[in-house]
N, C-alpha and C positions, 0 to 999 in steps of 0.2 A: 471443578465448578467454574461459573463465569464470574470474572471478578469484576466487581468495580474500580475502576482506575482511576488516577491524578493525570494521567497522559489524556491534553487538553484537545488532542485533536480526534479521539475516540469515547465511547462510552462505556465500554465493558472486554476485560482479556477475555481471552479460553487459548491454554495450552494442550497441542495434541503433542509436545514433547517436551525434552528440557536437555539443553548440553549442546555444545559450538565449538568450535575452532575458528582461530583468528583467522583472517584472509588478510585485511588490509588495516593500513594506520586509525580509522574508523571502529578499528574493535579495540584498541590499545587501551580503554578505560571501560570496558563493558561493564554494565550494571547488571548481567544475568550473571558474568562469572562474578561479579561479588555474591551476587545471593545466594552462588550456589558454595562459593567459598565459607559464609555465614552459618548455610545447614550442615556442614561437612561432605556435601559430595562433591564428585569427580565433575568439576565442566566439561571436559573434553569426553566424554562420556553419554553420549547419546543414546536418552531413554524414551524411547516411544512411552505414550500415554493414551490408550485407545478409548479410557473414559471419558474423551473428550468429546466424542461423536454423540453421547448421552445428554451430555454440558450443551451441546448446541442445539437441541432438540428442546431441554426444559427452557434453556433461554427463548428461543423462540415462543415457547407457550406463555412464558412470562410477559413477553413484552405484546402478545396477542390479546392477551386477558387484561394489562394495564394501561397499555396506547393501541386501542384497537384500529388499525388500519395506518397506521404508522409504523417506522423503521427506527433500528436500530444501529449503532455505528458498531463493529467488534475488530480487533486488533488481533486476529488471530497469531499463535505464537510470536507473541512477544517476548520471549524468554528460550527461544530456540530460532533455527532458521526454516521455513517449508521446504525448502530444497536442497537443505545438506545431504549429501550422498548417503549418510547411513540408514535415511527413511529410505524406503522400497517404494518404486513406484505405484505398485498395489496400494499400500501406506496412504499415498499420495493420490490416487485417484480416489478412495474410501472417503477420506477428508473431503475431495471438489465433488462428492457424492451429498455427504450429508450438507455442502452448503448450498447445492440446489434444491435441495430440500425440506431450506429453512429459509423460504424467498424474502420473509419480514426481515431479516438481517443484513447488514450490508458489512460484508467483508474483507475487514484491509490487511493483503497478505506483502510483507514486506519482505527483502531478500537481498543477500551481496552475491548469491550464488545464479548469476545473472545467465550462464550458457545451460546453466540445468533446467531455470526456469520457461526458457525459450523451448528448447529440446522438447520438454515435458508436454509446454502451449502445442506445441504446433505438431506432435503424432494424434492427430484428431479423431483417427476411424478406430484408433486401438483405446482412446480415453473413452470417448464416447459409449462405447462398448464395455469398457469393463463399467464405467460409471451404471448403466442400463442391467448389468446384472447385481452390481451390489445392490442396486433399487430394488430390484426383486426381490434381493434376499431379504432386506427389511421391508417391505410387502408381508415377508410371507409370516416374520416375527411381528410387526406393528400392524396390525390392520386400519386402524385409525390413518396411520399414511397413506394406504391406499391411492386413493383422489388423486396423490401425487407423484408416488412413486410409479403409475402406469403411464406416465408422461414424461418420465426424465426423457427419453431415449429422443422425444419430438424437442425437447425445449431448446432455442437459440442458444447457438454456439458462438461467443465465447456467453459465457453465464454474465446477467445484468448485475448480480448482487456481488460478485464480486469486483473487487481493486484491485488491481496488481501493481505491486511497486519497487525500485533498488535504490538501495542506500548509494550517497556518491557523495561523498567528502571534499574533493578538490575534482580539479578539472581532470586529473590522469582518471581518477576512477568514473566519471562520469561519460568520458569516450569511452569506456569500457562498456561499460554497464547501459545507459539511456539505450543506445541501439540496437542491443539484443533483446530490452524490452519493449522497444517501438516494434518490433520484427513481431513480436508474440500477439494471438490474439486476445483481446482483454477488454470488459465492460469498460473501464476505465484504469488507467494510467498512471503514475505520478511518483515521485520522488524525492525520496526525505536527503537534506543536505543539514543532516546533522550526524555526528558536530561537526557546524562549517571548518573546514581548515584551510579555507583559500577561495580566492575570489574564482565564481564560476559564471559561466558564458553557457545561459542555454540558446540563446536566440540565434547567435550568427551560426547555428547548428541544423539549424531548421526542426530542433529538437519539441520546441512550441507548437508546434505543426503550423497552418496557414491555410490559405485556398488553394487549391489543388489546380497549379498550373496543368497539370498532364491531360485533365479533363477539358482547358481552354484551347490547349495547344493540338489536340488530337495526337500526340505523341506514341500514343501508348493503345494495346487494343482494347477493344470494348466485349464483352460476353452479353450478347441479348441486349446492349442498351446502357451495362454498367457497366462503370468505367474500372479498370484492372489496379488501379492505383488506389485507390480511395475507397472501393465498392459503392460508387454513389453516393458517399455524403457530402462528396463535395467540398473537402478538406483533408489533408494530408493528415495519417496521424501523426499525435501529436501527445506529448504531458498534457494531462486535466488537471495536473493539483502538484501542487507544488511548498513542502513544508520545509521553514529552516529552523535549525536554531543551533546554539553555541553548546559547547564540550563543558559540561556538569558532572559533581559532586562532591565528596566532602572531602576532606585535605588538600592537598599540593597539587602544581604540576601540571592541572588544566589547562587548554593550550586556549587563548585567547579568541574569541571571531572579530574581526573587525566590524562595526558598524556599515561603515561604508560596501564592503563585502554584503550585506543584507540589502542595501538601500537601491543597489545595482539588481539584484536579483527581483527585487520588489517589481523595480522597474520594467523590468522584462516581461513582465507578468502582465503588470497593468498596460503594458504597449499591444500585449498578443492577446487580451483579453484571458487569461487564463486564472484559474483561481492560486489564491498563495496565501498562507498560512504563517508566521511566523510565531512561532512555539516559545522559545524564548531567551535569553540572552547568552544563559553560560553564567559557569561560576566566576572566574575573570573578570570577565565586564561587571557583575553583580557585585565583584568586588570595591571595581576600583569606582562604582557609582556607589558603594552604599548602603544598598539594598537589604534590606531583612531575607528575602528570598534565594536562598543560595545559589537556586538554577538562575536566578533572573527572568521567572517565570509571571509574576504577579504586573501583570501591565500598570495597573494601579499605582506601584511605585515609581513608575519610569517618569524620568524629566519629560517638560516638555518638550525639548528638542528632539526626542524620539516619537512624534505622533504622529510620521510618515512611517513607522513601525510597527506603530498599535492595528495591524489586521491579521481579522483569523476569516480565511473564509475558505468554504468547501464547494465542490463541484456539487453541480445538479445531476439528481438522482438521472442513473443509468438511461440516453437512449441509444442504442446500437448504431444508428447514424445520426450521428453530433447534428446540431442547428448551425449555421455560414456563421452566426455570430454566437460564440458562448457565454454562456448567462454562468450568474454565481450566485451563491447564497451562502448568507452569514448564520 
């Protein structure tokens, strides 16, 4: 089912799996292998959960029937990765199936598995296709879908509702990882650097994206008028959203984020116009402030020498070509 969450920058989970293997220093304290250490199963153990396609479906009627004409934030597998190799890409088109077909949701798929996510983006004629006939298939079981299952096959590619996004911990993982997701097509972008473990540089990256020199310069060719670089919007892509926070939970060992580490990335953000998020401190710092809140999640508590800290704010809803100047909303 869909859950209600504490994670401040979503509104609600749905897991279409559960079970992971470590990749990087970023998984060293993972709160899915605790919880799954908690119920006695195997984390390295990867269990599809095809109920989930169900899960996204009522939640949608949920949130049609209680914010009608409004959206919802969903965090899909949170407790697994979209792109570990043990889901099938079938698996994995089925899922980008039922989230175009639950357009009230906006979907933020998170991932370390940065070359599978690309690969997966960008075989377009074979995704688009199988998506087009799983629609069918639930056509032929939902009729009520209808309306919309005989329009996946037309609707914009990449899909508006969803986020695509890769964990980057320090700067090594995030030369990894940022570019094979700027490479991918995606409504929008973005990147959790939690837990920070080191000061990171998106901007002298061009990672922020910018105005699309290639378009001033005539560098590059044009198709009918669009420029090959950009597709016309007129900006290079780039991150839309950009989340940090520090390394949490309960005992020892947490590794610290520095302040200053956040204050830089802050800034980066507010220089490119981009939206950024700051989630929240980490157990460490919440330590050595004080805090009742173990994560250092409760902005409430924070001194006031962190109130260049206190923002949380999200990208504006999906358009396929960005505005020259990008707008945020809190």
């Amino acid at each position: 089912m869909a859950n209600d969450t504490s994670i401040a920058w979503t509104d609600y989970t749905i897991n279409a799996g559960r079970g992971c293997t470590k990749v990087s220093p970023g998984c060293d304290y993972c709160y899915s292998e605790r919880d799954d250490q908690r119920w006695g199963n195997t984390f390295t153990t990867i269990r599809p959960r095809p109920k989930a396609f169900a899960d996204m479906f009522a939640l949608s009627r949920k949130v049609a029937r209680e914010r009608p004409g409004d959206t919802a934030r969903v965090f899909l597998n949170s407790m697994t990765d979209t792109f570990h190799p043990a889901y099938s890409a079938d698996y994995t088109a089925e899922l980008m199936t039922v989230m175009a077909l639950t357009p009230n949701l906006t979907y933020q798929v998170l991932t370390k598995r940065h070359a599978r996510l690309r690969a997966f983006l960008t075989n377009v004629d074979w995704l688009r296709a199988r998506m087009s006939n799983v629609a069918s298939t639930y056509a032929r079981q939902r009729p009520d879908l209808d309306d919309i299952t005989r329009h996946v096959y037309d609707l914009p590619y990449p899909l508006s509702n969803v986020h695509f996004g890769v964990s980057a911990e320090s700067q090594e993982y995030a030369h990894r990882r940022i570019p094979k997701l700027l490479a991918a097509p995606a409504g929008r972008r973005f990147v959790s650097i939690e837990p920070m473990l080191g000061p990171v540089d998106l901007e002298t990256f061009g990672w922020l994206g910018g105005e699309c020199g290639e378009c001033q310069s005539g560098t590059v060719g044009f198709d009918e008028g669009t420029c090959l670089a950009c597709s016309g919007a007129g900006r290079r892509p780039g991150l839309d959203w950009v989340i940090l926070g520090g390394e949490s939970g309960f005992g020892t060992g947490y590794r610290p984020v520095e302040l200053e580490w956040m204050r830089d990335v802050v800034a980066q953000c507010r220089e490119a116009g981009v939206a950024v998020f700051v989630k929240q401190l980490g157990t460490a710092q919440a330590r050595r402030l004080g805090l009742r809140d173990f994560k250092g999640e409760g902005m409430s508590e924070w001194p006031a020498d962190l109130d260049d800290l206190r923002v949380r704010e999200f990208p504006v809803p999906v358009t396929l070509h960005a505005p020259s100047t990008p707008q945020l909303t809190k």
